[in-house]
N, C-alpha and C positions, 0 to 999 in steps of 0.2 A: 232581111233578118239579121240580127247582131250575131257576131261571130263569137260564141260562147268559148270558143279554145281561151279568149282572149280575158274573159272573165276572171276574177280572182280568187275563188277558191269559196268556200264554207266558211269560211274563218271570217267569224261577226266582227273583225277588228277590219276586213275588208270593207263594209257595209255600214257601220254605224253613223255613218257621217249622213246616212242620209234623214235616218232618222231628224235632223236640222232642219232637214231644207224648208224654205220658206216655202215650196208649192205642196207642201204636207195638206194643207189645209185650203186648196183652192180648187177646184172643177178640173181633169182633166182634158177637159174638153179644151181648155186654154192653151195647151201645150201641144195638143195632136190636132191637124188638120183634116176634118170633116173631108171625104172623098168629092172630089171635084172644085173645091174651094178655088177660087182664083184673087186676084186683081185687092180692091182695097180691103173686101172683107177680110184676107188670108193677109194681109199689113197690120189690117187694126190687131186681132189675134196673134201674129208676133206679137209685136208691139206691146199687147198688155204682157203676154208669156216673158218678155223679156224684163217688164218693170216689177215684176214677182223675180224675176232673179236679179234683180240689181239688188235687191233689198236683201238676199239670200249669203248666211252667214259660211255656206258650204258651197259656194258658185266655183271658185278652181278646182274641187273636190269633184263637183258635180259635171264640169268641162272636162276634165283629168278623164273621169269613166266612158264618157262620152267618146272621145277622141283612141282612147285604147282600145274599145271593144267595137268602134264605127258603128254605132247606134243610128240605124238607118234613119228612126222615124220621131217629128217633135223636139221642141227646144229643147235645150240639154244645156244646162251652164252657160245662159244666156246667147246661145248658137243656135241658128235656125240650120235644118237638113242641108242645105245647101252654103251656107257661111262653113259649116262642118268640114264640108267635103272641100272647100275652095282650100283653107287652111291644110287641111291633111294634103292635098296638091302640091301645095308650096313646099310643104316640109321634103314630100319625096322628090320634088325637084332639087332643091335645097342639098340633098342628101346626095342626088347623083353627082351634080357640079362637086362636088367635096372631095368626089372619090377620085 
């Protein structure tokens, strides 16, 4: 479940960008993986989920949300669940070595 504290508020100026997104207008079933999907079938479906965000005029927008509020589930800003999580790894590694 995505952690709502993390969300941005009411304020339509948080939100409008999505209104853009280029997966406005596509199934999504492209984005969310069907329970038990494995192997090529769960590649090809990245895969197209990802070529609807290359094209996507909101994709940092849509990564940015993604990555602040850890959006468990579905490409998000051309990130699959687990690209997500490996990146959010790094950073908090990232962050200890710092300190």
């Amino acid at each position: 479940m995505a952690d709502v504290k993390r969300l941005p508020g009411a304020f339509e100026h948080h939100w409008s960008w999505q209104l853009q997104g280029a997966c406005r207008t596509v199934d999504t079933s492209v984005f969310f993986h069907p329970t038990n999907e494995r192997g090529a079938a769960a590649v090809r479906r990245d895969q197209a989920a990802k070529s609807v965000c290359a094209r996507c005029p909101v994709l940092l927008e849509c990564r940015r949300y993604a990555l602040e509020v850890r959006e468990p589930y579905g490409v998000w800003g051309g990130l699959t669940e687990d690209e997500r999580h490996a990146l959010l790894a790094r950073r908090r590694g990232r962050s200890r070595t710092a300190a």
